[in-house]
N, C-alpha and C positions, 0 to 999 in steps of 0.2 A: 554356812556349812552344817550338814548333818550330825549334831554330836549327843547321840544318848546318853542319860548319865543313870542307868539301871538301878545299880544298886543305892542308889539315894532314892532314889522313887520307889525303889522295892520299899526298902525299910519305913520310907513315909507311909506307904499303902499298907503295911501289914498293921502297924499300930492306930493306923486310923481307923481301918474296918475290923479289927479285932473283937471290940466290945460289942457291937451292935450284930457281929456275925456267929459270936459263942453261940450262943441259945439256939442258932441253928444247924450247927457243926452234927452229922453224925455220930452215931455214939460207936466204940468199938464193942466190939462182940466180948460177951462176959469170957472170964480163961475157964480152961475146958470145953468149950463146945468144940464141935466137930469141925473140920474146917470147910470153906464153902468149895461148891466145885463152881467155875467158871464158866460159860457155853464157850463154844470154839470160836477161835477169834477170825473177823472177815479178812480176808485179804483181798486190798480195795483195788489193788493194780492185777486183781483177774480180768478186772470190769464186768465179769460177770456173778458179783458180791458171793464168794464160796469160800469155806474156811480152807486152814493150811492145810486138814486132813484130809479135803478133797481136791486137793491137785493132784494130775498126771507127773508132776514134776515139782523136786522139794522148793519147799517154801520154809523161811523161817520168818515170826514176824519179834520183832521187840518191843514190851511196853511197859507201861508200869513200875514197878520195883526194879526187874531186868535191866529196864531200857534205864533210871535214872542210877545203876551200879555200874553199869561199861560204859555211860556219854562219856565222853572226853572232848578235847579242845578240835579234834578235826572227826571227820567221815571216817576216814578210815582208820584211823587209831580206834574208834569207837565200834566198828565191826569186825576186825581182824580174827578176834575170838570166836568166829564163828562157823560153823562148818563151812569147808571149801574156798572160806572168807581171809583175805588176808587184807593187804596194806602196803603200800607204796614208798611209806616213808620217806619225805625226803624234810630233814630237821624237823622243826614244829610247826609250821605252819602253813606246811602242804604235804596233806595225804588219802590219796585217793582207795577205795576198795578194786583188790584184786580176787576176782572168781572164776574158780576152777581154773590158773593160771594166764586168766586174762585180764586185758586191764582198757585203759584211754577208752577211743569210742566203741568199743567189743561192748562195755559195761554201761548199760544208759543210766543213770544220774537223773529222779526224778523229783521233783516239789510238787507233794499231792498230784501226781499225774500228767504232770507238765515239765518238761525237760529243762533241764536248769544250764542257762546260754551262759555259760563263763568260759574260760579260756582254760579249764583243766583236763581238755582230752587233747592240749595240743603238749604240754611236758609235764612230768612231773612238779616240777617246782611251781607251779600255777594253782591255788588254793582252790578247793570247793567252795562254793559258795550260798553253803547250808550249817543251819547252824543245833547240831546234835541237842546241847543243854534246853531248845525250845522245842522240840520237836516233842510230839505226843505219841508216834507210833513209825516205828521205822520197817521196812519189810523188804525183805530180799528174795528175790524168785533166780534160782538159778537152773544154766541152761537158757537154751533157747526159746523161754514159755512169754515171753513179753512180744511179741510178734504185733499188739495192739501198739508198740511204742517203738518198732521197729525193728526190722528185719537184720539191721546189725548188730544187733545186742545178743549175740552168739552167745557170752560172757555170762551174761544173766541182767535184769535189773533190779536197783535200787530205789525206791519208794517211801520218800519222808514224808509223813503227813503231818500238819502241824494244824493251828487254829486260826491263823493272824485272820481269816474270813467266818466268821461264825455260822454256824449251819442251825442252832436251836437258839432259844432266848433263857437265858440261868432263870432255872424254877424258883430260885429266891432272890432274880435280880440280878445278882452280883456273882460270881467267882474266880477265882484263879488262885493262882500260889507265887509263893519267894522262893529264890534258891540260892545259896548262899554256899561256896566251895575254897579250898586253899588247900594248895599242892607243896612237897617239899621239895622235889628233882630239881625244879624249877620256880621253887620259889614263888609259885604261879596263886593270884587270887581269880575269883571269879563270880560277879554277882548277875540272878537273873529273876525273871519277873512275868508275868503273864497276868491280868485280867480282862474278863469280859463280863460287860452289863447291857441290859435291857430292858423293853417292858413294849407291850404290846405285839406290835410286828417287826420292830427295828431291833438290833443288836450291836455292840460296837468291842472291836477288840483290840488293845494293847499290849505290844509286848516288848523286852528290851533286854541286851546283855553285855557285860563289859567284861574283858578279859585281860589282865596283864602278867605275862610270865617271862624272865629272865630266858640266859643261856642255860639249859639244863644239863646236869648231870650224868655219867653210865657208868656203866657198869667199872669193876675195879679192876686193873688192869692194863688199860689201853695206853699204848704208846704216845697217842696223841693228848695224854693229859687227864683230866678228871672231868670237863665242860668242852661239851660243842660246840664253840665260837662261832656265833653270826645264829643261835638256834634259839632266841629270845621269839615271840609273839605280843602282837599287843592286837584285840579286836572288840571293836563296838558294833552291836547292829541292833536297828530298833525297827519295832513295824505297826503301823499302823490299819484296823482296816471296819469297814461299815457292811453290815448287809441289811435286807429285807426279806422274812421269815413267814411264811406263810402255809396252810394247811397243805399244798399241796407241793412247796418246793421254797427255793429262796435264789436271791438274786444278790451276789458280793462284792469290791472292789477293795481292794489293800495294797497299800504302798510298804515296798521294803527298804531300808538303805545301809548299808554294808563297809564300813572300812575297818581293813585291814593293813598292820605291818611288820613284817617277817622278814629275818635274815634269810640269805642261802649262802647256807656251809657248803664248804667246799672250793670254793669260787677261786679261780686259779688265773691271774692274768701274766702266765709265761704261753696264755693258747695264744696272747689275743692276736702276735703277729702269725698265725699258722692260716697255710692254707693248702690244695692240691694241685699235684701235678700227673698229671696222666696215671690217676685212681692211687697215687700215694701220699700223707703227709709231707709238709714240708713247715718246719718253724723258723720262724727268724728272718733276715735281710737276706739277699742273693751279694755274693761280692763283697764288696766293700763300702756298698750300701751301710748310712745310718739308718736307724729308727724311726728317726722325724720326728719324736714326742717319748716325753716318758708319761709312762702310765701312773704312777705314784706322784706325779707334781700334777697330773692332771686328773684324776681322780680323788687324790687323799687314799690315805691311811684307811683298814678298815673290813671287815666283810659287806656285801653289794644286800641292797635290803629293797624288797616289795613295797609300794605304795599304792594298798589295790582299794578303789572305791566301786562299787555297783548299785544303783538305782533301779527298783524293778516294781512294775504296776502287775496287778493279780486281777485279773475278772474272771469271778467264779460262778455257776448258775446249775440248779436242776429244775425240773418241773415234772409230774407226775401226771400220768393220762394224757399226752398234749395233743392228739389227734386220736382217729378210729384207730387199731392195728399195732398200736405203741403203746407201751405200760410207762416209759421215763423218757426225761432227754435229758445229757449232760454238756454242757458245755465249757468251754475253758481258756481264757488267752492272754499272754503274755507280753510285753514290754521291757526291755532291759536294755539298760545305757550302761555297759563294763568297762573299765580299765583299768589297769595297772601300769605302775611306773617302776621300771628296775635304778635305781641308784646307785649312785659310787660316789662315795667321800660328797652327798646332796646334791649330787649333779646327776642330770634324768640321762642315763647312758641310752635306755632301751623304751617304748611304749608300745603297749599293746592296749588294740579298741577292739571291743566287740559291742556293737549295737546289733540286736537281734530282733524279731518278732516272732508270736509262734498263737496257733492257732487248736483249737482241737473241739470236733460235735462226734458226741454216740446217742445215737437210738435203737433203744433195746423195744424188740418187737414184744409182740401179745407170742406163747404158742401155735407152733404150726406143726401138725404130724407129732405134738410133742416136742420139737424143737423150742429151745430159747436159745435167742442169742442177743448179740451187737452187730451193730452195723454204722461203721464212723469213716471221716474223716480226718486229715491232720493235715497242715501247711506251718510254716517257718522261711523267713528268709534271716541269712548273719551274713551281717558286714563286717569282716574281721581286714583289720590293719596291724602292722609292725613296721615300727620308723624308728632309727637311732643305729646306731655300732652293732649289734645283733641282732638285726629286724634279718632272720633268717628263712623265713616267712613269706611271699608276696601278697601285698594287700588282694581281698578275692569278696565275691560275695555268691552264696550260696544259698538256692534257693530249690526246694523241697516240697512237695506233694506228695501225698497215700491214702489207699483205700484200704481200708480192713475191715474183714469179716468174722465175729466167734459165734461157735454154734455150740450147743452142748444138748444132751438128750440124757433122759435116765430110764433103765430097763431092769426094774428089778434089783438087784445089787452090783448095777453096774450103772456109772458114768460116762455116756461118750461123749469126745470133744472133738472139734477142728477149728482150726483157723485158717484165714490166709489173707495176706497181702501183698498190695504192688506199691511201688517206690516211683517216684520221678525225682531227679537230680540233676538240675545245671550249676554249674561254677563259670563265674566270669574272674577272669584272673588282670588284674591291672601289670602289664607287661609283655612281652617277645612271646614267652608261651602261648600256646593255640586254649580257647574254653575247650571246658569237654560237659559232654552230660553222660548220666546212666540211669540204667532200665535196670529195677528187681521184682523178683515176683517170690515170695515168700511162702509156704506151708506147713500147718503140721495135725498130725491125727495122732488123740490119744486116747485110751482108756483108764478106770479106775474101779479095781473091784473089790466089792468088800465080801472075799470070801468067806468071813466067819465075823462074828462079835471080837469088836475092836479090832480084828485086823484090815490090810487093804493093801492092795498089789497095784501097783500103776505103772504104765508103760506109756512112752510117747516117742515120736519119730518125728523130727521134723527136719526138711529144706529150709534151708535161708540164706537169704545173698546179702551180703554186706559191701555196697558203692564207698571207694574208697574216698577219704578225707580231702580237702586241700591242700592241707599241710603235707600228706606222704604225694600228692601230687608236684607241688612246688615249692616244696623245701630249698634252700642252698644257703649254706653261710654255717658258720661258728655259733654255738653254741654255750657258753662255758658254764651253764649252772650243770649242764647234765654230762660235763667233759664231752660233746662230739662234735663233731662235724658232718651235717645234714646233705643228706641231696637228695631230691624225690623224684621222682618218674613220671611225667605228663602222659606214658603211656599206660599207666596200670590198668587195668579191667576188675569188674566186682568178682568176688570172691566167695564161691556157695560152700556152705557148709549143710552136712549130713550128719545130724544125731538122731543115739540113737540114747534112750535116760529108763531106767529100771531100779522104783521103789519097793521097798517090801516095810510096812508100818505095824504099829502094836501102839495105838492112842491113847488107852486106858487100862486101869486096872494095879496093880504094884509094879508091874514089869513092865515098861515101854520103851520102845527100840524103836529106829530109821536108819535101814542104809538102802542106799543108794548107789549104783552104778551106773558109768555111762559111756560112751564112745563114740568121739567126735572127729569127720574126717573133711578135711575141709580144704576144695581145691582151690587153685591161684589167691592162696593164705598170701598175706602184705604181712612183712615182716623189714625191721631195720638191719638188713644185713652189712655186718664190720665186714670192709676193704681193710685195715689198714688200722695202726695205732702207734701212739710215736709219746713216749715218756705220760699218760695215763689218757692222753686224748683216743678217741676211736671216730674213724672216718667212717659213719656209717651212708646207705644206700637204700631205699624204700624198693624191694626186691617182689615177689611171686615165686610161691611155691609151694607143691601139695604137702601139705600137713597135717598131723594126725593128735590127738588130746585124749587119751584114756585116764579112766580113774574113777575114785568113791569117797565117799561120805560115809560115815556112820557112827550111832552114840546108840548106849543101851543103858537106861539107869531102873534099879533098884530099892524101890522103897523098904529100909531099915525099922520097923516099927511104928512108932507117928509121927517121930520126930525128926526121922532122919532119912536121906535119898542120898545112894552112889549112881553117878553117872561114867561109864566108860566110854570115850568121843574117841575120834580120829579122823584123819581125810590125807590123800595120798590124789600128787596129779603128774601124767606122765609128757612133755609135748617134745614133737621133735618132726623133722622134715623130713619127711620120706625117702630123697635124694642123697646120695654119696652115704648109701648106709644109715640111713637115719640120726642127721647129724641132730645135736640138740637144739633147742630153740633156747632163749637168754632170757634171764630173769624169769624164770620157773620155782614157785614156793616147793620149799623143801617139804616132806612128811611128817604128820603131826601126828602124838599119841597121848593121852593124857588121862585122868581122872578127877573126879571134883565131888568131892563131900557136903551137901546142902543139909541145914538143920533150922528148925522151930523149934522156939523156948517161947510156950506160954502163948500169950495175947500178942508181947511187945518186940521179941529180938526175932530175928532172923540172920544167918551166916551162911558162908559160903569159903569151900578153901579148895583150892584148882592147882595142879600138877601139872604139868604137860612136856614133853621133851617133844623138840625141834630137832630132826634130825639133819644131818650134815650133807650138803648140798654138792655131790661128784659128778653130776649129769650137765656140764655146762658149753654154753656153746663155745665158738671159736672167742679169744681174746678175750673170753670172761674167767674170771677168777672162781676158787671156791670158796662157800664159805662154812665154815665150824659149825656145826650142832649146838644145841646148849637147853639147859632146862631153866624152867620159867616157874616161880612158886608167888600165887595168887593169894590174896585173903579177904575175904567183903565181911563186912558189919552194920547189921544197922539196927536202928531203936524206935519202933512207934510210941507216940504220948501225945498231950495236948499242950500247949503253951497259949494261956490264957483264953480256955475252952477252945481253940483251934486246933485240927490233926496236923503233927507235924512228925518231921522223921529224920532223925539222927542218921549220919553213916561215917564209917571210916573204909577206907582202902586202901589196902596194903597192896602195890604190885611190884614185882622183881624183887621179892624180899629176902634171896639170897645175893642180892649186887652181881647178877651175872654179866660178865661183858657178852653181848650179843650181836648179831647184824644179823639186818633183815636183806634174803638174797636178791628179793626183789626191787630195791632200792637202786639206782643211776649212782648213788654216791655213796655207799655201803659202806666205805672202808672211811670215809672221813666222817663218819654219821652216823656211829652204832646205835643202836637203841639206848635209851634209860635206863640208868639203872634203878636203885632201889627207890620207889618213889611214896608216899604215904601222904594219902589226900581225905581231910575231913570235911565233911558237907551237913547241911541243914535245908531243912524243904521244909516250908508252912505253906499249908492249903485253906482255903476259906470257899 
């Protein structure tokens, strides 16, 4: 069995390469000089390599100091804070990003450009399976600008890039870093570790992290006690991977392996005898009917806990010049053996299998008229299965072809783009239900203008059809991590959406600003609609129906002298169905407003202290509750220095440091599962 042990090999690697690696450590910049300005950073899931400032549609990327002050234990706990960006929450150990009020397959989920096959767009309580503390550059495109990764990703997409396949060979040989973390909420440690060595044309990369964190803490207040019961995590994942590095490209392969184990709070078994009668609950025996079994002698004592392990092989490749008429080719492919085990009192109640495949080539052409673009392919086949007491699911396998095309042209101070793409989609369903396949055909045309020094106006429009899932196809059964009860629709048809996305930017200079607006209208929308709810269960129904999403983004900060920047953030999303008045759509994030004070001391500190009020959630659909507003008080620290000539960096973080009790609206179990409260996590990073 696969069992990394990170932080023991972190700490052996740092003290061994330490000495031999001082004398080559960078020096930091004497105090007082200027500070350096940075070029704009690429964002790699354009595919057509263009910074965040030239997209038609926002982009945020995270790296660096950024990315290692907001990683946390899951994906979405780790981008929430971010425009438009929110989070799923469901306890600790599964939480997926919600953007611009969407979430599951709306949101594509990518590993360096490659769609990441786990089982987390079928429920909430099903873990990503990426792991934030390794990742090197995380990037969020929202809206419908990922059209290269699919024409469903209305939502926007997610883009980790990480290193486990090396792409250069370390100029002195060797490098990577230690990462070394402990949390109070939850009592949570966490050690991680990365290096890569080579010499010639080969390179070889390692990397590994361990995570073990109790039931955590919220805020003060709560009815239900001080500790989430069943909201403990424990995760190991380690990766290995080799390439072949060469003047004009390289050629890679990396093995990853993954287990995870995580309660799910909430877990209620008065559902497990419920089931429907003619579109209503019903719980319990009919008559005078017993039970047939107690649940508690046959389960145990306990909250139901995840048993998720993933195996997954990476072949990575570019090459440059490869024929007349092409300047690159990329290619990229996938292997993954998924599952997890739901448990009760160590008995496998539930399993779910995702064995998947996945494929992906772009060739980016020479100029034509001016024209650059791509021009790719993409295939995927997943074989997903669910066996046990809530295999609600029918085992199915789905298999997946697309062409896509991005064009871009530049005219002066102006950018133009388009894309487009078409889908093929079959599902074979094991069972009574009929296969179905679908047809999408995908488009979008945008512009970017840079009206004046540092600023830039961007507008995009795009179609896009989104073929509906397996899961909202042939759902039926009991649910009980997410309290409902499924039934999906063999009939669905795909669902086109119509946006329309308007930036107005200010890049540089003391004053820089982004907002954003946009307006998304999107016919025979698939949505969970509640029939029915009986003591906290909800019968829900994978329905159709035209639906509508407005809203914006936007942050404006302020540089204060040399040492100091205000930034004023916010984002606001409106959804709701057209039908019977424009009824609301569920689990819709609430409106955000906030401010954050960044400062520079010298060579060595850097801070940060963030404000923000969440407001109160009154726009809710049928059988949804609401939930309370509240404010969130942030604080980040950190310390550069050397520890035994190597760069290393101190931090502490303070989050929820007035113990607020919280819920997140977009949570399935919100009211058993508030957020965290006050949590204070100090970390150590050595680089070599």
């Amino acid at each position: 069995m696969f069992k990394p042990n990170p932080m023991t090999l972190a700490l052996m690697l740092a003290y061994s390469l330490s000495p031999a690696l001082a004398a080559a450590a960078p020096d930091v910049p004497p105090e007082g000089s200027a500070p350096v300005l940075l070029p704009g950073v690429v964002v790699q899931a354009s595919s057509l390599e263009l910074g965040a400032d030239e997209m038609t549609t926002p982009a945020t990327v995270l790296e660096g100091e950024e990315l290692r002050a907001r990683s946390a234990a899951t994906l979405g706990e780790t981008l929430e804070g971010q425009a438009g960006t929110t989070a799923t929450h469901f306890g600790a150990g599964a939480s997926r990003p919600v953007i611009r009020g969407m979430d599951g397959p709306r949101v594509r989920v990518l590993s360096h450009g490659s769609e990441v096959m786990d089982a987390s767009t079928i429920s909430q309580d099903h873990a990503v399976t990426v792991e934030p503390l390794l990742a090197r550059q995380i990037e969020i495109l929202r809206g419908p600008s990922g059209l290269a990764y699919g024409g469903g990703a209305i939502g926007g997409v997610v883009n980790v890039l990480d290193d486990k396949i090396p792409t250069r060979v370390p100029a002195r040989g060797v490098e990577g870093h230690v990462e070394l973390r402990a949390g109070s909420a939850a009592r949570e440690g966490a050690g991680a570790f990365a290096v890569t060595a080579g010499s010639g044309n080969f390179a070889i990369h390692a990397e590994g992290l361990k995570r073990d964190a109790n039931d955590y803490r919220v805020g003060s207040g709560w009815s239900g006690g001080s500790k989430v019961e069943g909201s403990d995590n424990q995760t190991q994942t380690g990766s290995l991977g080799v390439s072949w590095i060469g003047d004009r490209g390289y050629l890679g392969l990396a093995y990853t392996g993954q287990r995870n184990a995580y309660g799910l709070p909430g877990h209620s078994h008065d559902f497990e005898d419920c089931h429907t009668h003619d579109g209503e609950l019903h719980c319990g025996t009919h008559g005078d009917e017993e039970d047939g079994h107690d649940h508690e002698e046959e389960h145990g004592h306990g909250v139901p806990r995840v048993d998720l392990r993933s195996d997954r092989w990476d072949l990575r490749g570019e090459y440059l010049d490869p024929f007349a008429g092409f300047s690159r080719v990329r290619f990229s492919a996938g292997l993954t053996d998924y599952r997890h085990d739901e448990k009760e009192g160590g008995t496998v109640a539930t399993r779910f299998r995702n064995k998947a495949k996945d494929g992906r080539l772009e060739l980016q052409h020479q100029p034509l008229a001016g024209w650059r673009g791509v021009l790719g392919l993409q295939s995927s086949v997943r074989d997903f299965s669910a066996l046990g007491e809530e295999a609600y699911v029918q085992p199915t396998i789905t298999r997946r072809q697309a062409l896509f095309l991005l064009e871009e042209k530049r005219i002066g101070d102006w950018r133009l783009e388009g894309a487009l793409r078409h889908e093929w989609q079959d599902i074979e369903v094991d069972g009574a239900l009929p296969d179905r396949s679908h047809r999408g055909t995908s488009f979008s045309l945008g512009a970017n203008w840079r009206f004046a020094p540092q600023y830039s106006l961007g507008l995009s429009l795009t179609r896009a059809q989104r073929l509906p899932t397996a899961e909202e196809l042939y759902a039926d059964g009991l649910h009980t991590a997410s309290a409902t009860y499924e039934q999906g629709n063999s009939e669905l048809q795909r669902e086109t959406s119509r946006n329309i996305d308007l930036s107005l930017r200010k890049t540089a200079g003391e004053t820089t600003f982004s907002v954003s607006v946009y307006h998304n209208r999107i016919t025979d929308y698939i949505y969970a609609n509640t029939l029915d709810e009986l003591n906290g269960l909800q019968l829900i129904e994978y329905a159709q129906g035209d639906a509508v999403f407005t809203g914006m983004e936007a942050s404006l900060r302020q540089q204060l002298g040399r040492n100091f920047g205000l930034t004023l953030f916010g984002d606001y999303v409106r959804g709701r169905l057209e039908r019977q008045g424009g009824e609301n759509l569920p689990r819709i994030p609430a409106a955000r407003l906030g401010t954050r004070l960044d400062a520079r001391w010298g060579e060595h500190w850097r801070g940060e202290a963030e404000l923000y009020r969440v407001a109160r959630q009154d726009r809710v659909a049928s059988y949804e509750s609401e939930t309370p507003g509240y404010n969130m008080l942030n604080l980040r620290l950190s310390y550069g220095t050397k520890l035994n000539g190597l760069p290393a960096e101190f931090y502490l973080k303070g989050e929820n440091l007035t113990d607020q009790l919280a819920y997140a609206h977009t949570s399935f179990i919100k009211n058993v599962a508030p957020l965290a409260g006050r949590n204070i996590t100090l970390g150590l990073r050595v680089s070599f």
